[in-house]
N, C-alpha and C positions, 0 to 999 in steps of 0.2 A: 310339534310345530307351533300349536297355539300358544304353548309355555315360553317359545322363543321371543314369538310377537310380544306376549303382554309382558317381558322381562324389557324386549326392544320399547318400547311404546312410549313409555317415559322418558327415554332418554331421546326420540327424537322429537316429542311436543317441547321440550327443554329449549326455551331460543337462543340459548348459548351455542349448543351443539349445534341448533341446524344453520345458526351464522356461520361459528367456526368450518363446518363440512363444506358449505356452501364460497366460504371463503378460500380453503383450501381446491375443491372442483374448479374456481375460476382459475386460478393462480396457478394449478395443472395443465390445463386444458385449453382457455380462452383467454389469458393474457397475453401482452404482445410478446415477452420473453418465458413462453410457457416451457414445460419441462420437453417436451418432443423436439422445440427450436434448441433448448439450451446443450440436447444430447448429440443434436445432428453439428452444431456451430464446436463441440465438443472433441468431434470424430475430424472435424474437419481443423482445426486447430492443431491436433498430432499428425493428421497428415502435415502442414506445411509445417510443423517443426523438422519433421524428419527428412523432407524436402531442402529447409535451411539447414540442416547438419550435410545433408549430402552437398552442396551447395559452397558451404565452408571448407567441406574437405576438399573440394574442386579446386576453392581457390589455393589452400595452401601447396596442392600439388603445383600450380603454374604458378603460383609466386617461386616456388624453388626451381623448378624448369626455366623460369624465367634469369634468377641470380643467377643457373650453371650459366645460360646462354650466354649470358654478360658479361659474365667473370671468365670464362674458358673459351679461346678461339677456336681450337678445337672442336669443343662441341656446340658450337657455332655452326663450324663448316659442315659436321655431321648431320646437324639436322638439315641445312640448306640442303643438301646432296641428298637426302633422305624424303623429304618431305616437299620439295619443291625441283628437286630432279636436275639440280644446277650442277654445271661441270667449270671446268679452269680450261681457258684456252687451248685449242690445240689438245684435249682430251678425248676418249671417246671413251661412252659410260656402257658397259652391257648390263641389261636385266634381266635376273635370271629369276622366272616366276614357276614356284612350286606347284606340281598340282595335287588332288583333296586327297589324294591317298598318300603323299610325302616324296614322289617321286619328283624329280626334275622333266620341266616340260619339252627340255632338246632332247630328252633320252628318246 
């Protein structure tokens, strides 16, 4: 142990060394963009990438949901009738709702 100190000793009276270490510990530790802020703004950077890819792929699904809709009367009417539960005059709509195990719930 004493061999380690008197091998260390010189190099930490050295003012180079103890600027540089001392340089380095701030700029770790107590700068305003120290390495704990830059890991945590790091982690949180790939979350909202992956948040904006999920985000993009959202939208390229309903830009194409949106051109069938426009383009095809059809699936126009399909999703009216589907998602908003709209009939055509003088219609009458029955809904026939499954139940968890796949049976039909009039059986």
């Amino acid at each position: 142990m004493k061999a380690f100190l008197r091998k260390l000793w010189p190099w930490l009276r050295n003012k180079y060394f103890l600027t540089i270490t001392i340089f380095v510990v701030w700029m770790l530790f107590f700068d305003q963009n120290n390495m704990l802020d830059r890991l945590k703004m790091r982690s949180e950077i790939r979350q909202l990438e992956a948040e904006r890819s999920f985000y993009q792929e959202q939208i390229r699904h309903d830009s194409t949901r949106i051109q069938e809709l426009t383009t095809d009367r059809e699936n126009l009417e399909k999703y009216a009738r589907e998602q908003f539960l709209m009939k055509k005059a003088g219609e009458d709509v029955f809904l026939v709702v499954e139940q968890a195990d796949g049976r039909d719930a009039g059986k």
